[in-house]
C-alpha positions in Angstrom: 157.5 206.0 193.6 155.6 207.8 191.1 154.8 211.5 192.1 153.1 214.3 190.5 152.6 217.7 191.8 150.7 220.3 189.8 150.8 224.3 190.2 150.1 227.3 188.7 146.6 227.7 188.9 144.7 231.2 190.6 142.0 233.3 189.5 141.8 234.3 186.0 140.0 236.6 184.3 137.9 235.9 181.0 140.2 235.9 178.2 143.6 235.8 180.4 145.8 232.7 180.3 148.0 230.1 183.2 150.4 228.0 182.4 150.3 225.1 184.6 153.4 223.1 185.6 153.5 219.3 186.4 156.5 218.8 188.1 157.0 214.5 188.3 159.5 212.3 189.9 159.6 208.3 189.9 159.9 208.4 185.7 161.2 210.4 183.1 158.5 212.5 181.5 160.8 212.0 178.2 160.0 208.3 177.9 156.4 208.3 179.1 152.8 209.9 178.3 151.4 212.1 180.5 147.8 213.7 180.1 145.8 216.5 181.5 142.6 216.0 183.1 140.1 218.7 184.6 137.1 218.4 187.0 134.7 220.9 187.2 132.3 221.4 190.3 129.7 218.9 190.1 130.6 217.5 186.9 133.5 214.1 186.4 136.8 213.6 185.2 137.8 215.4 181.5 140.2 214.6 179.5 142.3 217.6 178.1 145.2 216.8 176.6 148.0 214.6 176.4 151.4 214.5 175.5 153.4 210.7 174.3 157.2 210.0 174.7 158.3 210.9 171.1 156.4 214.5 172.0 153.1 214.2 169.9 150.0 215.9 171.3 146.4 216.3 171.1 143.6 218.1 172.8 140.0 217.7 173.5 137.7 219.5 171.4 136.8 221.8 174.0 140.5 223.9 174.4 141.9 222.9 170.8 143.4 226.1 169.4 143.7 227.3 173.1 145.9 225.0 174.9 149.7 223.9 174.6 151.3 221.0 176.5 154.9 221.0 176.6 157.9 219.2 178.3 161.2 220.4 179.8 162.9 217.0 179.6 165.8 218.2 182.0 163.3 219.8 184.8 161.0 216.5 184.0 158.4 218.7 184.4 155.1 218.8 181.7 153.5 222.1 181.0 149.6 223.4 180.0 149.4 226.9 178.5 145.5 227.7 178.6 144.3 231.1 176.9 141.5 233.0 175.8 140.0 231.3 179.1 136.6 231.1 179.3 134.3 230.4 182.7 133.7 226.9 181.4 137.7 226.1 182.2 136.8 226.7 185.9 138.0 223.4 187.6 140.7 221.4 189.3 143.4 220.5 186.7 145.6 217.5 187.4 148.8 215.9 185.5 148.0 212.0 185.3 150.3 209.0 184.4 148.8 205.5 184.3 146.1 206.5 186.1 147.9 208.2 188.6 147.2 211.6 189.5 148.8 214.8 191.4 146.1 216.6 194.4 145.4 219.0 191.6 145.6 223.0 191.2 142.6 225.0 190.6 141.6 227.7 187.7 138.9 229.6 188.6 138.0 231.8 185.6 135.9 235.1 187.3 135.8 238.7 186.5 
């Protein structure tokens, strides 16, 4: 069974940074893409980044330059480094495979 939990979210000020983890089990994250998607309150589904089986990436327009996905292969776990965050980034962030997703962990960005 496919399973994906997301964590690392919190309360961020302007400008600071979260690395969020996407810890899967029920397929090797080395053999499969897995994106990012956000939802912010009151607004659907975006599309953040993704990352393929031979490791290439890409981002949406809106955190190019700010955001890094990344794999550990051996902890089959997918990573997003966000920084310089903005209130805009405020939302749920989930891992998603096939169109299956995690329940989410939140970045709220306040000062």
């Amino acid at each position: 069974e496919v399973q994906l939990v997301e964590s690392g979210g919190g309360l961020v000020q302007p400008g600071g940074s979260v690395r969020l983890s996407c810890v899967v089990s029920g397929f090797a994250v080395s053999q499969n893409t897995v994106t990012w998607v956000r939802q912010a309150p009151g607004k659907g589904l975006e599309w953040v980044s993704i990352i393929n089986m031979i490791g290439e990436t890409s981002y949406a327009q809106s955190v190019k330059g700010r955001a890094t996905i990344s794999r550990d292969n051996a902890k089959n776990t997918v990573y997003l480094q966000l920084n310089s965050l903005k209130s805009e980034d405020t939302a749920m962030y989930y891992c998603a495979k096939d169109g299956k997703r995690g329940q989410g962990t939140q970045v709220t960005v306040s000062s």
